[in-house]
Residue frames as a rotation matrix with the C-alpha (Angstrom) as fourth column:
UNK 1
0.097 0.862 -0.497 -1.96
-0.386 -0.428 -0.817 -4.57
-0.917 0.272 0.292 51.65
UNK 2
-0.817 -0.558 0.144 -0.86
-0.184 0.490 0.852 -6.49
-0.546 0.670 -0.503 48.82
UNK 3
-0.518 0.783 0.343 -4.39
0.842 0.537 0.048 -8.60
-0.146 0.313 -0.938 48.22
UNK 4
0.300 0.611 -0.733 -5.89
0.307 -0.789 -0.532 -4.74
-0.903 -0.066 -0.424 47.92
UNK 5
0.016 -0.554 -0.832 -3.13
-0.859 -0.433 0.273 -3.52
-0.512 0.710 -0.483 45.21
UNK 6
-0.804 0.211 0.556 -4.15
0.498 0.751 0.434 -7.09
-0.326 0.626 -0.709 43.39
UNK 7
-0.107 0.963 0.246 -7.66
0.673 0.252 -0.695 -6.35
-0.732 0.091 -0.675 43.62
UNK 8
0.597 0.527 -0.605 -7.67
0.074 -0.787 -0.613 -3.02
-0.799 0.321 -0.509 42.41
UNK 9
-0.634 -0.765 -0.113 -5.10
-0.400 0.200 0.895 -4.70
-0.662 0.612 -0.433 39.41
UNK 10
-0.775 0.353 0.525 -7.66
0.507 0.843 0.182 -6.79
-0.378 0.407 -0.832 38.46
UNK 11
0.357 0.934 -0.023 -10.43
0.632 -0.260 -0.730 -4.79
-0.688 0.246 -0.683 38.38
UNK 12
0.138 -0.233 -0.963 -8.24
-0.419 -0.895 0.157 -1.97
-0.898 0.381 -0.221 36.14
UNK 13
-0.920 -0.227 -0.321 -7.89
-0.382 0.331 0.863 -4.93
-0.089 0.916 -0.391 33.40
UNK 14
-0.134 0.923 0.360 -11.39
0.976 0.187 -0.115 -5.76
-0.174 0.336 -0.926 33.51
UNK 15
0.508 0.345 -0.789 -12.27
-0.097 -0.888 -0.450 -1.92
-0.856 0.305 -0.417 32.89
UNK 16
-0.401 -0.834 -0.379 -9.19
-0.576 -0.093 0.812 -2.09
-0.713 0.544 -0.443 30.27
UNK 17
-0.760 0.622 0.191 -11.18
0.473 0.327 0.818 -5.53
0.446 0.712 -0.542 27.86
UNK 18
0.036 0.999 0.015 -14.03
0.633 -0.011 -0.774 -3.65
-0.773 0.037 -0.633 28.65
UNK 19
0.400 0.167 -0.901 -13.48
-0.261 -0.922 -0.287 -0.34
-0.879 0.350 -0.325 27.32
UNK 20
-0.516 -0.792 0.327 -11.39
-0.397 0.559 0.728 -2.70
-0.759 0.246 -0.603 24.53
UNK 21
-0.790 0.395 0.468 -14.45
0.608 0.599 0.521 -4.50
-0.075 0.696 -0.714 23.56
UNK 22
0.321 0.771 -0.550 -16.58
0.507 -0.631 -0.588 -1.17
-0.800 -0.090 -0.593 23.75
UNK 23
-0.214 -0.487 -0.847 -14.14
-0.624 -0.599 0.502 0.24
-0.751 0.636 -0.175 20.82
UNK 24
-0.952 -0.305 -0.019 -14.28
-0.178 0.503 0.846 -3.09
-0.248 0.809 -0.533 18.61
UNK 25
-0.195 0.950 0.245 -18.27
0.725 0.308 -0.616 -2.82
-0.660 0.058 -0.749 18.93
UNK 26
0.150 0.347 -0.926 -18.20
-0.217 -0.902 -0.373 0.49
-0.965 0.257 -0.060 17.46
UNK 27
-0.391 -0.318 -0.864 -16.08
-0.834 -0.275 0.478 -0.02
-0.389 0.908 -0.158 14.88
UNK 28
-0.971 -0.073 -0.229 -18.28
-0.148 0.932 0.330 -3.59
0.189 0.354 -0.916 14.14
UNK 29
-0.580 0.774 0.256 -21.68
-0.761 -0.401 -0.511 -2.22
-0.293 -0.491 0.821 14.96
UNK 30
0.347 0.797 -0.495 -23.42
-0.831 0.506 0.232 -5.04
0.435 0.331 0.837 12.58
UNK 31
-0.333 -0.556 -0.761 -21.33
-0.271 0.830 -0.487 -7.96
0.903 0.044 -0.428 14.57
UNK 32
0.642 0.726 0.247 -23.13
-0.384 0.025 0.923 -9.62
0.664 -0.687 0.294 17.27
UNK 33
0.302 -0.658 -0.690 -20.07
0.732 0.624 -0.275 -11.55
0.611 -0.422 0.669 18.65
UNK 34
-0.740 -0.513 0.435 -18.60
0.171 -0.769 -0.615 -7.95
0.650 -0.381 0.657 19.78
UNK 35
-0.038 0.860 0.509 -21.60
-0.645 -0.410 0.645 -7.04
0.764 -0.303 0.570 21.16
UNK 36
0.583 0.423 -0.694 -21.91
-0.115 0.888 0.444 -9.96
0.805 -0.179 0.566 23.02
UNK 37
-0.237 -0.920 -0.313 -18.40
0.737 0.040 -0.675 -10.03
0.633 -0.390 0.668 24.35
UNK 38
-0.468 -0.186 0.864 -18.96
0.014 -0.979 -0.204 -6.47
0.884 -0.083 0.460 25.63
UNK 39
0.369 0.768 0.523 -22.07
-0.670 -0.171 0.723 -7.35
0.644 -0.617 0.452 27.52
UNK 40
0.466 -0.487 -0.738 -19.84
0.577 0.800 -0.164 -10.30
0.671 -0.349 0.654 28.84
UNK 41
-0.134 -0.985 -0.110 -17.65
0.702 -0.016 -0.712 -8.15
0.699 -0.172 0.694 30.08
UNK 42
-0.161 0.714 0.681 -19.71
-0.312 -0.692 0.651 -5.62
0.936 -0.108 0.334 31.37
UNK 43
0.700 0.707 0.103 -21.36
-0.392 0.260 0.883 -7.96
0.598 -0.658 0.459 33.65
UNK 44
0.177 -0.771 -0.611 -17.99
0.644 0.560 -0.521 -9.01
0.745 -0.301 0.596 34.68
UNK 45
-0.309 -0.444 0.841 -17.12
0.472 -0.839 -0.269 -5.95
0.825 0.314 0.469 35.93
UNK 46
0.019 0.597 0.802 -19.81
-0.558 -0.660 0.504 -4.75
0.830 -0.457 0.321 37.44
UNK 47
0.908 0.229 -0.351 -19.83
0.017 0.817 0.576 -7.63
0.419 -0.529 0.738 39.62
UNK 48
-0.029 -0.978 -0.206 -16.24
0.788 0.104 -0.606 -7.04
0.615 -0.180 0.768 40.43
UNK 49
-0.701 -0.216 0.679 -16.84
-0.100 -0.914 -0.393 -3.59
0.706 -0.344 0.619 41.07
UNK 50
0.434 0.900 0.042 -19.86
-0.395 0.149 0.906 -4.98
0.809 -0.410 0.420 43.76
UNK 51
0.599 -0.353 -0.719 -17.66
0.572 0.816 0.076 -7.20
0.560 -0.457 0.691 45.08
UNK 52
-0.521 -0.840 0.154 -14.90
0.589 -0.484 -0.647 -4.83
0.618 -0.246 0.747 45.99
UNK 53
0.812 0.443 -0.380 -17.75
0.575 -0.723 0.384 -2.06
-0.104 -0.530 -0.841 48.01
UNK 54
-0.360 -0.909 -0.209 -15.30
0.933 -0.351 -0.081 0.59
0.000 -0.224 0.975 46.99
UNK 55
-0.170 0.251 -0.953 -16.05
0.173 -0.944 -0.279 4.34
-0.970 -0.212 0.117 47.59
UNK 56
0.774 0.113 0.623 -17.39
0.624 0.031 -0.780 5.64
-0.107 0.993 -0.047 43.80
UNK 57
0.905 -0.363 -0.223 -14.87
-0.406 -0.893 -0.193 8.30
-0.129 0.265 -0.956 44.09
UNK 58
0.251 -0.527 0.812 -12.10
-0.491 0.654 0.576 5.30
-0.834 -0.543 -0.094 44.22
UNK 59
0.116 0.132 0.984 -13.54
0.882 0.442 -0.163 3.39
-0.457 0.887 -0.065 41.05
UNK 60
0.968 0.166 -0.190 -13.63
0.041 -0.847 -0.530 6.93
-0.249 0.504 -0.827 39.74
UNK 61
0.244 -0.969 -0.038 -9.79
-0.806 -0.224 0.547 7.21
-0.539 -0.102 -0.836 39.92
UNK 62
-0.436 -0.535 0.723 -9.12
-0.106 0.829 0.549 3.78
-0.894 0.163 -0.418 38.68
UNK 63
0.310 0.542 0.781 -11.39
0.732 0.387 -0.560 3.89
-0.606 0.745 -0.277 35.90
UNK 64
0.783 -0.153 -0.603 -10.16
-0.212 -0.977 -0.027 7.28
-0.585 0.149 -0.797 35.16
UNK 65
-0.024 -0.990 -0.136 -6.47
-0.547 -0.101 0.831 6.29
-0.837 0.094 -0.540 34.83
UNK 66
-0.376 -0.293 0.879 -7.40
0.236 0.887 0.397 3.36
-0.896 0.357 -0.264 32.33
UNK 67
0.662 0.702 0.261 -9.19
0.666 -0.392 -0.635 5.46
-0.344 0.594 -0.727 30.16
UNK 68
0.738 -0.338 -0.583 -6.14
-0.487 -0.866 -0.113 7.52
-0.467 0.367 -0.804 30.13
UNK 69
-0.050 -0.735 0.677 -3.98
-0.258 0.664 0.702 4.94
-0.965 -0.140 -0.223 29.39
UNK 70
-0.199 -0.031 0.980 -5.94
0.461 0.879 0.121 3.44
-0.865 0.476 -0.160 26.60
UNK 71
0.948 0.217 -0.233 -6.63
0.012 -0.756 -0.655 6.85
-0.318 0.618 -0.719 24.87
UNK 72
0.318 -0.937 -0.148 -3.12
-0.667 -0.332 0.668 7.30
-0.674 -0.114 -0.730 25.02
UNK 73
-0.537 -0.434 0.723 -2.68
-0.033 0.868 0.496 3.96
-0.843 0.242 -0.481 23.05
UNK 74
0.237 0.701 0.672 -5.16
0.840 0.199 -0.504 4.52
-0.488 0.684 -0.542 20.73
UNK 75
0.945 0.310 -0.102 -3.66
0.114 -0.607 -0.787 7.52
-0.306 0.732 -0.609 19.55
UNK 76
-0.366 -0.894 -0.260 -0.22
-0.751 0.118 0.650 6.17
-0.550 0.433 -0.714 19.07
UNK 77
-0.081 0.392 0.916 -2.03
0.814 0.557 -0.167 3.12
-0.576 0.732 -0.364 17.10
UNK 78
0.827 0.558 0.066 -3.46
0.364 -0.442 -0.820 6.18
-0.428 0.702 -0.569 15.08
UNK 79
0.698 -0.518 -0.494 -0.03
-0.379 -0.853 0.360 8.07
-0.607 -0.064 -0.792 15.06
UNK 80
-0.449 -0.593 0.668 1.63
-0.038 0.760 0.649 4.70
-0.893 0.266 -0.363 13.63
UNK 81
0.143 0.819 0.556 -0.87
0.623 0.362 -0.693 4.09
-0.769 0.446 -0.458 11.23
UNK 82
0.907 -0.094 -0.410 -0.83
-0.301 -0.827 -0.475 7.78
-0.294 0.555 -0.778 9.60
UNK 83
0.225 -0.836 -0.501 3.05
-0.780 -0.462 0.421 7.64
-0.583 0.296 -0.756 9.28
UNK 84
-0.529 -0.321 0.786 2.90
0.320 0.782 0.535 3.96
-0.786 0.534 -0.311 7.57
UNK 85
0.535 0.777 0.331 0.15
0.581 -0.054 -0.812 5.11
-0.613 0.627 -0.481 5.25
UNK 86
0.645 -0.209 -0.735 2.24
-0.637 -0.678 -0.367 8.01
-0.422 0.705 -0.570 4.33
UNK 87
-0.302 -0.932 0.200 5.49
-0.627 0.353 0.695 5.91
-0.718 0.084 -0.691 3.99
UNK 88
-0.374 0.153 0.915 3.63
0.561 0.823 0.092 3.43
-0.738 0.548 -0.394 1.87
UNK 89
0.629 0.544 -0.555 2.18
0.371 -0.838 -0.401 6.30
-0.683 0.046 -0.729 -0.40
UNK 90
0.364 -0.626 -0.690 5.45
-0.742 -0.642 0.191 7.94
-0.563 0.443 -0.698 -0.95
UNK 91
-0.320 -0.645 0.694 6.60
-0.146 0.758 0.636 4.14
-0.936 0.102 -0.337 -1.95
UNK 92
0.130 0.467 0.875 3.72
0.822 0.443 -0.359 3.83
-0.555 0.765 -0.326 -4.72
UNK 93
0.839 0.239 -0.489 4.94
-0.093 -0.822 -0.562 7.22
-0.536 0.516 -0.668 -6.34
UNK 94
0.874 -0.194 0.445 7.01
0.485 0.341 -0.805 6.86
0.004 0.920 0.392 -9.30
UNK 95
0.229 -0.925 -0.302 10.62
0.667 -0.077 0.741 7.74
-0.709 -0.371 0.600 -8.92
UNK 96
0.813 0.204 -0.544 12.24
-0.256 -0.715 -0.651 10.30
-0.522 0.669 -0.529 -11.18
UNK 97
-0.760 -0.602 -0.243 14.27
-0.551 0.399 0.733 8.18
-0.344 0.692 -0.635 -13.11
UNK 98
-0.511 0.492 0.705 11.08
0.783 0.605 0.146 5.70
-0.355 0.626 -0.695 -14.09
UNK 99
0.453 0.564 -0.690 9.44
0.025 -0.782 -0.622 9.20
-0.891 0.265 -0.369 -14.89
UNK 100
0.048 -0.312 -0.949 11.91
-0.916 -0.392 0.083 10.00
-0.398 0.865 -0.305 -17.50
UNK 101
-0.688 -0.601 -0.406 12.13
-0.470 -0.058 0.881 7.01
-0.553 0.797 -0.243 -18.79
UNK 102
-0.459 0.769 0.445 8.41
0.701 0.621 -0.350 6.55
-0.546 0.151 -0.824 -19.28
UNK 103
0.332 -0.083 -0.939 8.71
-0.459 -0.885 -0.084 10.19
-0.824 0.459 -0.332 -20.71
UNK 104
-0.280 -0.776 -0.566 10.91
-0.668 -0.266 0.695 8.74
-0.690 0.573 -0.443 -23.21
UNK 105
-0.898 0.090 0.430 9.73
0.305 0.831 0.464 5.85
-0.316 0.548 -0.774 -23.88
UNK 106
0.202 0.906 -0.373 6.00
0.295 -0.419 -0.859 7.90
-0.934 0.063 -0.351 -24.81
UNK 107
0.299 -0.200 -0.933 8.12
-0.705 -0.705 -0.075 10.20
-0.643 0.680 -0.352 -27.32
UNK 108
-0.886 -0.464 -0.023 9.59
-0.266 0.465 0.844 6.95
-0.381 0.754 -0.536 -28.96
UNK 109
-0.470 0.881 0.058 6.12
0.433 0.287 -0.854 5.63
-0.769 -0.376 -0.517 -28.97
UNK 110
0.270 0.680 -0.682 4.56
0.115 -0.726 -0.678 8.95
-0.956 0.105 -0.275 -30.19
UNK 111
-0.392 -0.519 -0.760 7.25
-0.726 -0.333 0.602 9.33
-0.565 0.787 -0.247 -33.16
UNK 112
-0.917 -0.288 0.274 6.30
-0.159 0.897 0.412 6.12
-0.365 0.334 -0.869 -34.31
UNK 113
-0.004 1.000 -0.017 2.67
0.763 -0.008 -0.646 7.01
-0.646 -0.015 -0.763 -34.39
UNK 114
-0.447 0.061 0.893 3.97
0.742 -0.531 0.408 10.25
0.499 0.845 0.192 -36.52
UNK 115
0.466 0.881 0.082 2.26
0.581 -0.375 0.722 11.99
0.667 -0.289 -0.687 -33.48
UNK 116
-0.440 -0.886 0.144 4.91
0.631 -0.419 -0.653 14.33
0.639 -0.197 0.744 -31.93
UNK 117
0.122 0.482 -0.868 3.67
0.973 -0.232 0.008 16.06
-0.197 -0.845 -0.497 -28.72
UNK 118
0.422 0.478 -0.771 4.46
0.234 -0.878 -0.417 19.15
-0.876 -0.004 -0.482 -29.56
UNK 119
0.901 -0.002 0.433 5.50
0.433 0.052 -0.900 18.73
-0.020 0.999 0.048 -33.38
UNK 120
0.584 -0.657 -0.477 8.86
-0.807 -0.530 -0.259 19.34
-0.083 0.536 -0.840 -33.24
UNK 121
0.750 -0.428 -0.505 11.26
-0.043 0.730 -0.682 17.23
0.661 0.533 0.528 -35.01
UNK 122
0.866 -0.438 0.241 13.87
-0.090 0.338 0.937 15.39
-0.492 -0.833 0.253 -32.94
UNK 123
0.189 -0.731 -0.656 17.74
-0.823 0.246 -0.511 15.52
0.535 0.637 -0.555 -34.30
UNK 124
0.644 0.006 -0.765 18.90
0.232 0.951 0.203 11.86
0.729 -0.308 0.611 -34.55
UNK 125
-0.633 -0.774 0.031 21.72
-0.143 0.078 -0.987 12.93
0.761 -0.629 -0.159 -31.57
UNK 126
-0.534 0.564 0.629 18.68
-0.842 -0.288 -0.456 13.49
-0.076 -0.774 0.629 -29.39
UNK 127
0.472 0.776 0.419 16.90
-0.881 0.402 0.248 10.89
0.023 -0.486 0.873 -30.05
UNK 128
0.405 -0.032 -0.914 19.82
0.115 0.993 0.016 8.19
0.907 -0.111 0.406 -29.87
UNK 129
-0.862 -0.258 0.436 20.65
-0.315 -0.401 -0.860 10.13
0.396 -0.879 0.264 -26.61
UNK 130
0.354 0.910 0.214 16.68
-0.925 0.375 -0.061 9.14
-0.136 -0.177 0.975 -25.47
UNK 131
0.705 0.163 -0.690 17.58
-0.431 0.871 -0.235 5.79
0.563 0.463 0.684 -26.85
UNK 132
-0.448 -0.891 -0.074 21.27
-0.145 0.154 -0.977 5.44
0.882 -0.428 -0.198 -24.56
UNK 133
-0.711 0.083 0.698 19.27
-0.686 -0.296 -0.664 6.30
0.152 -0.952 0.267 -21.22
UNK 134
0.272 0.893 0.358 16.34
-0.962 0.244 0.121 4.39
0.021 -0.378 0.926 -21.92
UNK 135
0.226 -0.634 -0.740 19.31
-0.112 0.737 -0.666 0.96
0.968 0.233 0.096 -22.40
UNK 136
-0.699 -0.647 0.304 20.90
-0.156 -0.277 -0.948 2.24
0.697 -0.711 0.093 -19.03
UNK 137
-0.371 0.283 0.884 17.69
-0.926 -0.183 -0.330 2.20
0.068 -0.941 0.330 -17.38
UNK 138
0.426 0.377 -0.822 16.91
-0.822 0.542 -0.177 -1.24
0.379 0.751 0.540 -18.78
UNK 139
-0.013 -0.880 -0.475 20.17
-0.261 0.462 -0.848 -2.48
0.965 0.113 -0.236 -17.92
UNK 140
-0.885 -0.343 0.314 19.69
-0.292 -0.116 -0.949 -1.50
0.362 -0.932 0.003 -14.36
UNK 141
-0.749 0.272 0.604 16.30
-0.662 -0.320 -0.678 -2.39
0.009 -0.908 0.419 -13.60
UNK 142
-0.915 0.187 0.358 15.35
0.205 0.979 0.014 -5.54
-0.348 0.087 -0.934 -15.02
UNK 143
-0.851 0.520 0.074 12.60
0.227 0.236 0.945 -6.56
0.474 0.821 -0.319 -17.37
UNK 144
-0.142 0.918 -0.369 9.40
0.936 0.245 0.251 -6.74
0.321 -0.310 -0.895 -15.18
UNK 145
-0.027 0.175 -0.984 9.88
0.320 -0.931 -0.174 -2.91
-0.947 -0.319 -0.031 -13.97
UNK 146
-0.859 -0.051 -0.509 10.13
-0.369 -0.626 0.687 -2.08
-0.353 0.778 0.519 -17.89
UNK 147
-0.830 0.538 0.145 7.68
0.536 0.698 0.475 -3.98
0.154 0.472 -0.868 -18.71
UNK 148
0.097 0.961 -0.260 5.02
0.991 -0.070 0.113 -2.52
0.090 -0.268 -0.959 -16.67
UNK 149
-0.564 -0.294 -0.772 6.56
0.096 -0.952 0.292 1.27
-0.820 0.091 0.565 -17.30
UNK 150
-0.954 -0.078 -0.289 6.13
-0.251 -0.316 0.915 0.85
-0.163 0.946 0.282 -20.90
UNK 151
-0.644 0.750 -0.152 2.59
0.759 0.601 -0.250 -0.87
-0.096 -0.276 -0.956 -19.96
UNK 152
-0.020 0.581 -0.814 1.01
0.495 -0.701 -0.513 2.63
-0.869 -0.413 -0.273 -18.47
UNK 153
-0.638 -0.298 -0.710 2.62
-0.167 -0.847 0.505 4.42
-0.752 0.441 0.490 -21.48
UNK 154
-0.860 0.351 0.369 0.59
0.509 0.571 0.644 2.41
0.015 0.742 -0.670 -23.78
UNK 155
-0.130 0.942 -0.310 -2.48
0.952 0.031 -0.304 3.10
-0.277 -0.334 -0.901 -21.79
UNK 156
-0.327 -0.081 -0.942 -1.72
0.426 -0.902 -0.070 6.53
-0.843 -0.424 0.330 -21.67
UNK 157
-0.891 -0.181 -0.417 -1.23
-0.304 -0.444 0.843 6.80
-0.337 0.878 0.340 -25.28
UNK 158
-0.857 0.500 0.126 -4.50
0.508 0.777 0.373 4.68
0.088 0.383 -0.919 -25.78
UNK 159
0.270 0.893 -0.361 -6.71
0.841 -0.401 -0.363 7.36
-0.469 -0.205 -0.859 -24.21
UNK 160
-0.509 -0.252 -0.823 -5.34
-0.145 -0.918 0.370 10.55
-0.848 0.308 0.431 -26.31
UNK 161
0.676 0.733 0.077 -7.22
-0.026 0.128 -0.991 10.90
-0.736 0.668 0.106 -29.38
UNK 162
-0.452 -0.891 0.046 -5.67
-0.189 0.146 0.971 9.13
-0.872 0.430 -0.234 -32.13
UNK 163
0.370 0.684 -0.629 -6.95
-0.926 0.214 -0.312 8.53
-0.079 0.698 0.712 -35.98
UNK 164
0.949 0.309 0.058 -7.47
-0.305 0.950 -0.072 5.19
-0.077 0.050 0.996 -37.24
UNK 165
0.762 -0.523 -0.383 -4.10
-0.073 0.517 -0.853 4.72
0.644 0.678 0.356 -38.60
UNK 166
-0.594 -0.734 0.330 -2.18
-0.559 0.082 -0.825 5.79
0.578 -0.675 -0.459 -35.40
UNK 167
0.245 0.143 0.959 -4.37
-0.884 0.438 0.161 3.41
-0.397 -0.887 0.234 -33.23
UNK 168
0.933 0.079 -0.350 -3.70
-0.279 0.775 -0.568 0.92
0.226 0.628 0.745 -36.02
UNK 169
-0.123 -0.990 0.064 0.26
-0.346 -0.018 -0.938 1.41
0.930 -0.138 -0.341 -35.53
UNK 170
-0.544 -0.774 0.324 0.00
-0.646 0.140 -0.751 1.29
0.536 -0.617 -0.576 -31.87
UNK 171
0.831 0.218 0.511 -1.88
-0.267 0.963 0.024 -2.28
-0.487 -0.157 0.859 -31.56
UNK 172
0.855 -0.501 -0.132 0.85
-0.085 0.116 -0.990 -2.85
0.511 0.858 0.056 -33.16
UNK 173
-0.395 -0.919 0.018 3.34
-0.070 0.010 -0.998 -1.99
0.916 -0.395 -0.068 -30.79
UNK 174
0.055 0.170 0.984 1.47
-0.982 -0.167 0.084 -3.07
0.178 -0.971 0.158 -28.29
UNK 175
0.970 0.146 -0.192 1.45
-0.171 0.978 -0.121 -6.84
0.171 0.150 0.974 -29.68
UNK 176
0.420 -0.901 0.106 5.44
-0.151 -0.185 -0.971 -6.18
0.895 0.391 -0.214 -29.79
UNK 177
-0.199 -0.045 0.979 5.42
-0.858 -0.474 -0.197 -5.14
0.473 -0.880 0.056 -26.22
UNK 178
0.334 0.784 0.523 3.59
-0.897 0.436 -0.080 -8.27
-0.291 -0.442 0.848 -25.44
UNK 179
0.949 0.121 -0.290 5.45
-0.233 0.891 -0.391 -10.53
0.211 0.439 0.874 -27.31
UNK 180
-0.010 -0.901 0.434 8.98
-0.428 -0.389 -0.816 -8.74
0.904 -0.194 -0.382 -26.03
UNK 181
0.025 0.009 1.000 7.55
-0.996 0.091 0.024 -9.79
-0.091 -0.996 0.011 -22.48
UNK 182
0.866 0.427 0.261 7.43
-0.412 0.904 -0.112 -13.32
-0.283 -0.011 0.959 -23.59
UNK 183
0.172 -0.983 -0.066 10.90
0.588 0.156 -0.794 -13.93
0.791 0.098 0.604 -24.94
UNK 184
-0.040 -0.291 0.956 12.03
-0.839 -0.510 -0.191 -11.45
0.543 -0.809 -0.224 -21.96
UNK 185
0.316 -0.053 0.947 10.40
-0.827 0.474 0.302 -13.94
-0.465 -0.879 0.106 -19.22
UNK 186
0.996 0.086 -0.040 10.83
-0.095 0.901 -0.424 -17.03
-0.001 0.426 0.905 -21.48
UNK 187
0.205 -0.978 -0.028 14.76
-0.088 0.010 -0.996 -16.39
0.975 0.207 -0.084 -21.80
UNK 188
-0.202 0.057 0.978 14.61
-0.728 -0.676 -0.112 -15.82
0.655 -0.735 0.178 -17.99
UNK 189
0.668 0.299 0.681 13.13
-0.577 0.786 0.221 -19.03
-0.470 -0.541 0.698 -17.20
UNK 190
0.796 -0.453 -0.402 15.12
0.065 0.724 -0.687 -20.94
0.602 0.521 0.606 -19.47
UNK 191
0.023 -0.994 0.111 18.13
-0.282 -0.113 -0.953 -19.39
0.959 -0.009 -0.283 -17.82
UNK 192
0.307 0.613 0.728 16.09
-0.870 0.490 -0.045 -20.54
-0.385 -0.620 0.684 -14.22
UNK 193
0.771 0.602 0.208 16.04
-0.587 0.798 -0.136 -23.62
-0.248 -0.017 0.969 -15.54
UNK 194
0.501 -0.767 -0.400 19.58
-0.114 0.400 -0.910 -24.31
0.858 0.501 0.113 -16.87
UNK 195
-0.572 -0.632 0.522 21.10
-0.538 -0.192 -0.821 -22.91
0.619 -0.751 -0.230 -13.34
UNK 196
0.555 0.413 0.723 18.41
-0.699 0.703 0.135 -25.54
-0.452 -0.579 0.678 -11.35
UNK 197
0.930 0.152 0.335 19.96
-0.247 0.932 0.264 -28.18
-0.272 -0.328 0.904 -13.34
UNK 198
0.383 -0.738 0.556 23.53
-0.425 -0.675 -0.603 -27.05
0.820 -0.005 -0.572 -13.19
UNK 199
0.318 0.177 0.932 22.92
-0.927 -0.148 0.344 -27.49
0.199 -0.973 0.117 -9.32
């Protein structure tokens, strides 16, 4: 019976790109190509399933099983999907070491504006303690991750309500910022460029 347990192989992967290209119509309702395929396939099918004169309760079984199959597959696709989404999520949430030292680097920020979150004076131990950690994290995590820390803080600080003289200050230290990233990457390439011709 081999040439039987073919046929009824074949015909379960023609049900299989059907029901295949019945999913990529949905999700592509305005695409005629899917559509198209589908009806392709369809007519494949059906014609198989002519060809074969099996019992409907027969095709019933076989069409069954592939339907369980490909549910089954669609909802590990879905099951994959969720857990990368989360995993990529948890990836874009800020660590709690660039927290604090975008915390800090706000309060240096703020002091400098005269604008103290919650008006209390800093003693200088605290704030060259603030000043030690925010070196350390510096040290460790290269320029382009400070950079774009001390970026947000800007922003942040840009939408609080400031008078003229503290947005005046911090265009100020935002040109600073901006010009720090230049010497930063400029020193960076140069040093790129000494070790290429080193080589």
């Amino acid at each position: 019976m081999p040439a039987t347990q073919d046929f009824e192989k074949d015909l379960a992967n023609k049900y299989a790109d059907l029901l295949s290209a019945k999913e990529k119509e949905m999700l592509n309702p305005d695409n005629v190509g899917y559509q198209w395929k589908r009806q392709k396939l369809e007519t494949l099918y059906q014609d198989t399933v002519l060809k074969s004169k099996y019992p409907k309760e027969k095709l019933q079984t076989i069409e069954d099983e592939v339907q369980k199959e490909h549910d089954n597959q669609v909802n590990e696709s879905e099951q994959f999907k969720q857990a990368y989404k989360q995993n990529v999520l948890e990836k874009l949430q800020p660590t709690k070491e660039e927290t604090n030292y975008k915390d800090a680097y706000k309060e240096q920020v703020l002091a400098s504006l005269d604008k103290q979150p919650d008006e209390k004076e800093e003693s200088p131990e605290e704030v060259q303690k603030r000043e030690q950690e925010m070196k350390t994290f510096e040290e460790k995590h290269g320029y382009e991750k400070v950079y774009e820390l001390k970026r947000e803080v800007l922003d942040e600080i840009s939408e609080m309500d400031l008078t003229p003289v503290q947005k005046e200050k911090l265009n100020q230290v935002d040109k600073d910022l901006e010009k720090e990233k230049e010497m930063k990457l400029e020193k960076k390439q140069n040093k790129t460029h000494e070790q290429e011709i080193e080589m």
